[in-house]
FIKOLZA-1660 file (N, C-alpha, C; in steps of 0.1 Angstrom, whole numbers, plus 5000, padded with zeros to 4 digits):
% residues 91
   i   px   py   pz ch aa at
   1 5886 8502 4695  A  X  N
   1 5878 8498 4705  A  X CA
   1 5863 8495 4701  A  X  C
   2 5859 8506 4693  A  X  N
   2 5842 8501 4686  A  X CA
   2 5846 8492 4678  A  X  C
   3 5855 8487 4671  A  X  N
   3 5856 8471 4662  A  X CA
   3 5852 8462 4674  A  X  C
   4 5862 8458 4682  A  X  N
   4 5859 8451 4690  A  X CA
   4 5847 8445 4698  A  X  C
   5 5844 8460 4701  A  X  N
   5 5826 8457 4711  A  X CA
   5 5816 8451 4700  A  X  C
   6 5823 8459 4683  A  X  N
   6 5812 8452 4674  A  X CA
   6 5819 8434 4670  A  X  C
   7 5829 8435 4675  A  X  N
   7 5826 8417 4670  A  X CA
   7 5824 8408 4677  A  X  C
   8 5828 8414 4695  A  X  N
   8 5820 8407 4705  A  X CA
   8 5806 8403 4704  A  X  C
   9 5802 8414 4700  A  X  N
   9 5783 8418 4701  A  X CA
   9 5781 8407 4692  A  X  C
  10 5786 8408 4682  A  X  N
  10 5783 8399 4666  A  X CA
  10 5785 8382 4673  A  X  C
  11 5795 8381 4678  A  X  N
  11 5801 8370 4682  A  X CA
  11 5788 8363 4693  A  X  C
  12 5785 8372 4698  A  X  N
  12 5777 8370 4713  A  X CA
  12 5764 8365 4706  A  X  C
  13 5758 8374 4696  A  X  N
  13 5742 8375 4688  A  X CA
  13 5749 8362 4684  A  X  C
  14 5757 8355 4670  A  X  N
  14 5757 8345 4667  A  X CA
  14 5753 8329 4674  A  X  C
  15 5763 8333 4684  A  X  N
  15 5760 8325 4696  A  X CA
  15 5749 8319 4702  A  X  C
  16 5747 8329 4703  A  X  N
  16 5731 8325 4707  A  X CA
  16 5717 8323 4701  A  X  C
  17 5721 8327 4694  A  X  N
  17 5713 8323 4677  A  X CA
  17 5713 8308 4677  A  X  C
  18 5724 8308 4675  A  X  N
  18 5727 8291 4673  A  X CA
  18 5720 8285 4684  A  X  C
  19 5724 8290 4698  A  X  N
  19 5722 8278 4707  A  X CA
  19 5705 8276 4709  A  X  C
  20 5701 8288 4707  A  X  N
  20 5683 8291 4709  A  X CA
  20 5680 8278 4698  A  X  C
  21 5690 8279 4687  A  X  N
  21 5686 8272 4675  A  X CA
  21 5684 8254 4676  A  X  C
  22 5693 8252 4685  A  X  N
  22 5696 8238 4691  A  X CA
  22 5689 8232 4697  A  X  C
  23 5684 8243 4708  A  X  N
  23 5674 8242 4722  A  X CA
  23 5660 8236 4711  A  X  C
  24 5653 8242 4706  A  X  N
  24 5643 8241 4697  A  X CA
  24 5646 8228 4693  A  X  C
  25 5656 8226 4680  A  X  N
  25 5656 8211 4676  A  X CA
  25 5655 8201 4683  A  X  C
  26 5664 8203 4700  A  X  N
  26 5663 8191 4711  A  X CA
  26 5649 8187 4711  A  X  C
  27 5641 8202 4712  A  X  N
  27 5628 8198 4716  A  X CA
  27 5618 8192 4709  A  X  C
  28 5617 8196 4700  A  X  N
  28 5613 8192 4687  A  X CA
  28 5621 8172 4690  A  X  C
  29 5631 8174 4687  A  X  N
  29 5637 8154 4692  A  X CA
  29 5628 8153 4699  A  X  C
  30 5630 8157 4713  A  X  N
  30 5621 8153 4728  A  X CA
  30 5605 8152 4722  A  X  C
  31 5600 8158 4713  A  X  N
  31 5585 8155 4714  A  X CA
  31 5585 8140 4700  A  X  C
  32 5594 8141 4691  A  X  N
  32 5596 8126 4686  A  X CA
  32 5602 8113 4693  A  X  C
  33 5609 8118 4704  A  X  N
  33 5609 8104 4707  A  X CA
  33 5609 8104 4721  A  X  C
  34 5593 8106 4728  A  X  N
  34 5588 8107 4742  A  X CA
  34 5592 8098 4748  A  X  C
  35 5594 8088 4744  A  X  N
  35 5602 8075 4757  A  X CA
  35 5616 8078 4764  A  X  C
  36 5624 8086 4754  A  X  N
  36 5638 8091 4758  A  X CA
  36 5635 8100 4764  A  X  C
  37 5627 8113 4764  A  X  N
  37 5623 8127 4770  A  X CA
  37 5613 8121 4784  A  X  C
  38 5613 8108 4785  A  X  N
  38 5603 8104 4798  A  X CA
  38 5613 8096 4807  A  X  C
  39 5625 8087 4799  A  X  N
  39 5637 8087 4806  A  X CA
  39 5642 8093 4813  A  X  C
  40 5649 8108 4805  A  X  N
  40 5652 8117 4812  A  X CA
  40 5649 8123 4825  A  X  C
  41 5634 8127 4823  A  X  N
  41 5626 8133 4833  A  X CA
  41 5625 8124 4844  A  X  C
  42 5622 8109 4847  A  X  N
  42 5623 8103 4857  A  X CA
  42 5637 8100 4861  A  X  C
  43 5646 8101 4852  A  X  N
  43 5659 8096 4864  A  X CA
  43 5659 8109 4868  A  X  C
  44 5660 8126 4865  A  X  N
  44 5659 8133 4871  A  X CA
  44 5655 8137 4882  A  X  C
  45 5642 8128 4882  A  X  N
  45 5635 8127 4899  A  X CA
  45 5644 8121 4901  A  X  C
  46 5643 8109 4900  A  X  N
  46 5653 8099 4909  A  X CA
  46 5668 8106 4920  A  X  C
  47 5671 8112 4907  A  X  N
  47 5687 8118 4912  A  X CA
  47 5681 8129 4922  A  X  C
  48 5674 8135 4921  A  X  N
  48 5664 8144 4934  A  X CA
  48 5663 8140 4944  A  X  C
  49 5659 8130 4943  A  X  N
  49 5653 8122 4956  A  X CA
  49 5660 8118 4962  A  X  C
  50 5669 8110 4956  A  X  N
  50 5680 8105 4959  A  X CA
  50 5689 8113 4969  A  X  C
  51 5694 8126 4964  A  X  N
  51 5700 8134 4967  A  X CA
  51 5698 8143 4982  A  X  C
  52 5685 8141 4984  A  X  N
  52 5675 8142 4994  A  X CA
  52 5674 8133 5005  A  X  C
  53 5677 8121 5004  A  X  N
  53 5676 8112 5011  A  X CA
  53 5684 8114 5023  A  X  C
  54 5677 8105 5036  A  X  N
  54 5688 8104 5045  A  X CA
  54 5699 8095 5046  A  X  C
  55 5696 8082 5038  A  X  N
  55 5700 8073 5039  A  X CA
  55 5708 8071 5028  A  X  C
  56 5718 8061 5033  A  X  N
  56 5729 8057 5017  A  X CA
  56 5723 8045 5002  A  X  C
  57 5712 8040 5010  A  X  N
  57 5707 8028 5002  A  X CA
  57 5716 8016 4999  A  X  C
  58 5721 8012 5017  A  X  N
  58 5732 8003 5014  A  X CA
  58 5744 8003 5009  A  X  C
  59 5746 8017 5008  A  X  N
  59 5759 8019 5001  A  X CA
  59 5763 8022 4987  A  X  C
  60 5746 8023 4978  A  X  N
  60 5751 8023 4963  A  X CA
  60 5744 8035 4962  A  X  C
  61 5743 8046 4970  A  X  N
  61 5739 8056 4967  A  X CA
  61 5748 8065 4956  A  X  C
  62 5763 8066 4960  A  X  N
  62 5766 8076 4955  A  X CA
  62 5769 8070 4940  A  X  C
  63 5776 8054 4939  A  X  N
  63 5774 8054 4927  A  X CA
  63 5756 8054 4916  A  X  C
  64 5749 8051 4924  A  X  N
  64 5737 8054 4917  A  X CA
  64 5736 8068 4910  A  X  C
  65 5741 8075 4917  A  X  N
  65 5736 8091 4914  A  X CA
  65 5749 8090 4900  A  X  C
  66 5763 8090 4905  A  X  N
  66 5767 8091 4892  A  X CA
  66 5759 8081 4883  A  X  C
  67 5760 8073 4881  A  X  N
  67 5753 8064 4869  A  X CA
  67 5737 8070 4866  A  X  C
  68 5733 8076 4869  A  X  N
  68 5724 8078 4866  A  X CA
  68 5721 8094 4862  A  X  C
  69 5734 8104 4863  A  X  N
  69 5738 8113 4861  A  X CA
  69 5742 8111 4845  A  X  C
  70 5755 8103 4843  A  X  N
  70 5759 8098 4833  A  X CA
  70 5750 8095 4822  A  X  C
  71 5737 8087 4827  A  X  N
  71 5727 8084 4818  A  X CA
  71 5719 8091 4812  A  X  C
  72 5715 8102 4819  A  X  N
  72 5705 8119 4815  A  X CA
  72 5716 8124 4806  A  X  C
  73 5729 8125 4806  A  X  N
  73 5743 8134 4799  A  X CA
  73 5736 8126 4785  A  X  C
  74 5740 8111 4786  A  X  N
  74 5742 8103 4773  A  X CA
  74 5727 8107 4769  A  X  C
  75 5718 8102 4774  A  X  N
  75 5704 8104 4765  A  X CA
  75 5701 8120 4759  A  X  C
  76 5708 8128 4764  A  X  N
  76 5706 8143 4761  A  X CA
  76 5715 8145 4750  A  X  C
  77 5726 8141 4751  A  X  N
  77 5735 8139 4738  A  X CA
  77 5726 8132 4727  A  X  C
  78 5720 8117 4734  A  X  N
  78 5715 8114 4719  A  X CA
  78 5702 8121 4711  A  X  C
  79 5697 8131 4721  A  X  N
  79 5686 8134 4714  A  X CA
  79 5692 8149 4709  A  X  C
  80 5706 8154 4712  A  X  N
  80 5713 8171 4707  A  X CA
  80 5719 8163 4688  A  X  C
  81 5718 8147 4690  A  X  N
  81 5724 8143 4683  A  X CA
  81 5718 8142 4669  A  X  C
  82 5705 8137 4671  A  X  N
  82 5693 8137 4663  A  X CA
  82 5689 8153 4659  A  X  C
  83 5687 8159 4665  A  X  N
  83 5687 8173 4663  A  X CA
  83 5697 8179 4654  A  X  C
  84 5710 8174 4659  A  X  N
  84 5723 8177 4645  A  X CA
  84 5716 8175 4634  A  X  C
  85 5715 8160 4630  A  X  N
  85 5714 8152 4620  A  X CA
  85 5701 8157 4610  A  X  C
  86 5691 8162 4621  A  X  N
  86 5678 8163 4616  A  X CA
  86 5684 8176 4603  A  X  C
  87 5688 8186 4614  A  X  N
  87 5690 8197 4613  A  X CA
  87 5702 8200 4598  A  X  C
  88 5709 8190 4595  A  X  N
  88 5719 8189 4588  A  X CA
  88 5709 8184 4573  A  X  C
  89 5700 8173 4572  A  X  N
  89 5688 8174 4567  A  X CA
  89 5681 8186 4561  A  X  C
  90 5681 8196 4574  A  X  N
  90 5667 8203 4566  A  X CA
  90 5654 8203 4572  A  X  C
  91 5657 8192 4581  A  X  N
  91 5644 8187 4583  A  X CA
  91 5631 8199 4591  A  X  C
% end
């Protein structure tokens, strides 16, 4: 049972090691390439607002929100992606 709890714990600390580790490189991306981290942040309003609204906007509300849901996914990917690359680097 103590093996266990110790390679959970191990498993858990690794984890999150890593991911703390990732978070930082994104950011680190996000402050090199502020046009994509200023993308992000305004369709996020958008999708907010959006979301908020009372109205449909003609009808292209709901696909608006996905596509523009979709879009924040892919730009976050490309900047976790740069962060790999950087990271794989050294940089």
């Amino acid at each position: 049972m103590k093996k266990l709890v110790l390679i959970i714990a191990t498993a858990v600390f690794i984890t999150t090691t890593a991911f703390v580790a990732v978070q930082q490189n994104q950011k680190s991306e996000a402050s090199e390439h502020p046009r994509i981290e200023k993308a992000i942040h305004e369709l996020e309003g958008a999708i907010e607002y959006m979301e908020k609204a009372p109205h449909d906007f003609g009808g292209h509300k709901a696909e608006a929100l996905e596509d523009s849901r979709k879009a924040v996914k892919s730009l976050k990917l490309t900047l976790a992606y740069r962060a790999h690359q950087d990271n794989k680097k050294g940089k």
